[in-house]
C-alpha positions as CSV (number, residue, x, y, z in Angstrom):
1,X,45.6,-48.7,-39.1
2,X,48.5,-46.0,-39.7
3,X,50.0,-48.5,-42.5
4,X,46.3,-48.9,-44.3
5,X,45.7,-44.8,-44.1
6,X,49.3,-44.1,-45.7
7,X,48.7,-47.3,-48.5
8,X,45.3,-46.0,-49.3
9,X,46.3,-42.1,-49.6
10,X,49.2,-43.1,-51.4
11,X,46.8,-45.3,-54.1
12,X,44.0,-42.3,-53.9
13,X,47.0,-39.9,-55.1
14,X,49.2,-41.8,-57.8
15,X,46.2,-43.4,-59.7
16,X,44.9,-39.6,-60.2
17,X,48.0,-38.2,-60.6
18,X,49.4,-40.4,-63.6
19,X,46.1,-40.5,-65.4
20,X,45.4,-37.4,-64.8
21,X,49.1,-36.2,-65.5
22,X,49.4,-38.1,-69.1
23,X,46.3,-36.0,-70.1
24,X,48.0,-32.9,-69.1
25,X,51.1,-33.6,-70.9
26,X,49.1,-35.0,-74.0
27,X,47.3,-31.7,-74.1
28,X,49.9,-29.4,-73.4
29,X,50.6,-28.8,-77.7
30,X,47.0,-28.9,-78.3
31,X,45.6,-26.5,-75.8
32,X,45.6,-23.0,-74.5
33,X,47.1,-22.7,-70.9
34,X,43.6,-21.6,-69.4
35,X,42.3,-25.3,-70.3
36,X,45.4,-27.0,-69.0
37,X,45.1,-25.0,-66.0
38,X,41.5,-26.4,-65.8
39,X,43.0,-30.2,-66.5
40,X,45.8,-29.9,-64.2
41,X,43.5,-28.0,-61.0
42,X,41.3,-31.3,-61.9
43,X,44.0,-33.7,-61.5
44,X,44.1,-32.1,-58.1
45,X,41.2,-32.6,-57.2
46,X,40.4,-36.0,-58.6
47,X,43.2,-37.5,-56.0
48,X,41.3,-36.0,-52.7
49,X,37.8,-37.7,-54.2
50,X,39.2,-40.8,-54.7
51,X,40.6,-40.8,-51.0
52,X,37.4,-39.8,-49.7
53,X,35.5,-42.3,-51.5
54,X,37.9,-44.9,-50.4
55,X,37.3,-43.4,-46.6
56,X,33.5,-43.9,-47.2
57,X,33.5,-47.1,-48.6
58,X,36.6,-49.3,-47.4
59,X,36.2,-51.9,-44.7
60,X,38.6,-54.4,-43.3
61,X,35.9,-57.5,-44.1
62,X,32.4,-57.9,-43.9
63,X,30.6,-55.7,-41.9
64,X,28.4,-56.5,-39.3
65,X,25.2,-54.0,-39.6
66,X,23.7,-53.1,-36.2
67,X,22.4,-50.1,-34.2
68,X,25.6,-49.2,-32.7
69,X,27.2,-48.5,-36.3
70,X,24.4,-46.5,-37.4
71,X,26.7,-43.2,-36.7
72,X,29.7,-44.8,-38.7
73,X,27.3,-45.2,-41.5
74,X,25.8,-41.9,-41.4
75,X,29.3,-40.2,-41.6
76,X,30.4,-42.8,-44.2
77,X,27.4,-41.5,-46.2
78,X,28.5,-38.2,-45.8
79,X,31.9,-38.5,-46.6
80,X,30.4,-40.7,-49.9
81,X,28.0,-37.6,-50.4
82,X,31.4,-35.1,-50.9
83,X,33.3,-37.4,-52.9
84,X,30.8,-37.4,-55.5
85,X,30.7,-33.8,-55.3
86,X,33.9,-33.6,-56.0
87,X,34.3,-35.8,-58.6
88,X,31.7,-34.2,-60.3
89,X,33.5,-30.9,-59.5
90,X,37.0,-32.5,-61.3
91,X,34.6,-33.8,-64.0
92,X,33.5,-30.4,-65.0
93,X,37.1,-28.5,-65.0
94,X,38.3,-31.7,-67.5
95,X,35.4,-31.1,-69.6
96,X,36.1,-27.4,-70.1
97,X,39.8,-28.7,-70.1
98,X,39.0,-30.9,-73.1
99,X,37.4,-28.5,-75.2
100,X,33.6,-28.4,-73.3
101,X,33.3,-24.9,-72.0
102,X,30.2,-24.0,-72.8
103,X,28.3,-27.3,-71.5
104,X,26.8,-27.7,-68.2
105,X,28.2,-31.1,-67.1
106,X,27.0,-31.3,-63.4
107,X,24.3,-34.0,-63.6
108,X,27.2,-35.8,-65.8
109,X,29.4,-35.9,-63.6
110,X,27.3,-36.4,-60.7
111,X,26.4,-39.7,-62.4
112,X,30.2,-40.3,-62.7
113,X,30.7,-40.2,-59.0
114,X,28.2,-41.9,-58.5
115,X,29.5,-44.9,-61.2
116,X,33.1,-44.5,-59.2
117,X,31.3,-44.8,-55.9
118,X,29.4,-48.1,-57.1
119,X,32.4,-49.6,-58.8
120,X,34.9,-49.1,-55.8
121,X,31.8,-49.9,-53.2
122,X,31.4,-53.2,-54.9
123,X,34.8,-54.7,-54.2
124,X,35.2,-52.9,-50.9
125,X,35.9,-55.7,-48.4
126,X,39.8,-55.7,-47.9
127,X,41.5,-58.8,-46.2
128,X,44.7,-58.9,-44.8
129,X,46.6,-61.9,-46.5
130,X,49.5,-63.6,-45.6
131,X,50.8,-64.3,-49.7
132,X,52.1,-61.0,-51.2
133,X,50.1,-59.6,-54.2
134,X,51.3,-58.2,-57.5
135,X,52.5,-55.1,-57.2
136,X,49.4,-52.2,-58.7
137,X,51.0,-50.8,-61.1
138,X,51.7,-54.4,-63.0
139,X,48.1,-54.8,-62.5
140,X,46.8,-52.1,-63.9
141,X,49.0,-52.8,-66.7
142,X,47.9,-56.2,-67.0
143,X,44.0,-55.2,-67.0
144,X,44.4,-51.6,-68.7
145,X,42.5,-52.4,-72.0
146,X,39.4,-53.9,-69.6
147,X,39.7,-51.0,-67.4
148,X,39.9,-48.6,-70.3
149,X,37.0,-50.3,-72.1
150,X,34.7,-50.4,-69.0
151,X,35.3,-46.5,-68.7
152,X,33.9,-46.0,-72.2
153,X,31.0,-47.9,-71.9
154,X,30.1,-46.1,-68.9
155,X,31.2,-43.1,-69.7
156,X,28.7,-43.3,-72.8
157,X,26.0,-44.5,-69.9
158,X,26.1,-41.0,-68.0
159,X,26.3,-39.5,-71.3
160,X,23.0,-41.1,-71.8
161,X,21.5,-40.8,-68.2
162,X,22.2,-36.8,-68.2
163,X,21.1,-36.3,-71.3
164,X,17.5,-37.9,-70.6
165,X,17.4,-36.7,-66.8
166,X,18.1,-33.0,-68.8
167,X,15.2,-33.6,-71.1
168,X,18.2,-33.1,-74.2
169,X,17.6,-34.6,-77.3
170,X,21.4,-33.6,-78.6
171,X,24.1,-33.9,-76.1
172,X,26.5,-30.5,-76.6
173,X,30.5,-31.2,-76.8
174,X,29.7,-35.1,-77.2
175,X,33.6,-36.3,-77.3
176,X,34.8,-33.4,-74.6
177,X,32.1,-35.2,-72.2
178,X,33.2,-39.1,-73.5
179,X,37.0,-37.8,-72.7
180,X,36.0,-36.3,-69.3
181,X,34.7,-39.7,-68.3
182,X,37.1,-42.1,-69.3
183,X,39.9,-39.9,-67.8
184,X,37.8,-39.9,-64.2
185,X,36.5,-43.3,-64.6
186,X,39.8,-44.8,-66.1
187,X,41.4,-43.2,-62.9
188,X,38.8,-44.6,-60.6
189,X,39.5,-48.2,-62.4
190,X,43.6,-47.9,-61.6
191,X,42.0,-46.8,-57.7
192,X,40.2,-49.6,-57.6
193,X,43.1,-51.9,-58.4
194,X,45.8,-50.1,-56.2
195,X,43.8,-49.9,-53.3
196,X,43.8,-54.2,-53.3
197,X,47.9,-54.2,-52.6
198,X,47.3,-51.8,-49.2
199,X,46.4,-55.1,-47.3
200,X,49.3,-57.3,-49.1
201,X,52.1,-58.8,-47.0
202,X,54.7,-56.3,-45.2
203,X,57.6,-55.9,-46.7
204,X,61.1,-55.8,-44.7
205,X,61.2,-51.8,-42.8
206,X,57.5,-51.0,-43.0
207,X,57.0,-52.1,-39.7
């Protein structure tokens, strides 16, 4: 249990933290420091949602619904609730980041955290295996232009869904809002990946 908390926390933190950390550096000739302060406190904040989603959501194999788990669900749903919270939260400091000060991005980036919830909730059955897997950063490499392709298209979803759930016929700061989701849902695409290596085969000293 020890090895799977420090594996997931470590995935939760270096999947933000390099996504998150080539915007920063990207921006850093384009923008004044109060936005790259609002990118990097964002970055910092996207790590700690993505551990608590993968806290709500991860289980070793299928689960087994009955009465006596109602109380692990119920906190599980909890912990779910403040993830998304907090991804909206880390949505909204990279949209004013990324040039969307004046826009009022909390229904988008509540539908963000819920999208990152979803995607990581839908492969969230981990199996210890005997037959060592890639390591997660070749992964990611090998499936970044399909993870950076899903992240558009549903980054351009929530654009849609909280524009029509805020009755707005004209979305304000269109590209700051496309930017803010495909950095937290490009992020949530390299969590998903490096979470499937915390169950791979030990290596020599990790006992």
């Amino acid at each position: 249990d020890s090895l799977l908390r420090r594996r997931a926390l470590g995935a939760s933190v270096w999947s933000a933290s390099i996504v998150g950390g080539i915007v920063v550096l990207c921006a850093s000739c384009a923008f004044d420091r109060w936005s790259l302060l609002s990118l990097i406190v964002g970055t910092l904040m996207l790590g700690p949602a993505q551990l608590l989603r993968a806290a709500a959501v991860l289980r070793r194999g299928p689960t087994r619904y009955s009465a006596s788990r109602l109380l692990p669900r119920l906190r599980s749903a909890a912990v779910a609730c403040v993830s998304v919270a907090m991804t909206a939260l880390a949505s909204t400091l990279f949209l004013v980041g990324l040039g969307g000060a004046d826009d009022d991005a909390r229904v988008f980036g509540g539908f963000l955290g819920l999208v990152a919830l979803a995607r990581l909730w839908m492969q969230g059955a981990l199996e210890w295996t005997a037959l060592p897997r890639e390591v997660s950063h070749r992964r990611v490499k090998a499936k970044l232009l399909g993870i950076i392709a899903e992240a558009t298209l549903y980054s351009m979803i929530c654009i849609l869904l909280a524009a029509w759930s805020e009755g707005a016929l004209f979305v304000g700061a269109l590209h700051a809002r496309l930017m803010a989701g495909m950095v937290v849902l490009v992020a949530s695409g390299a969590h998903v990946e490096a979470l499937q290596g915390c169950t791979s085969l030990l290596a020599a000293g990790e006992l």
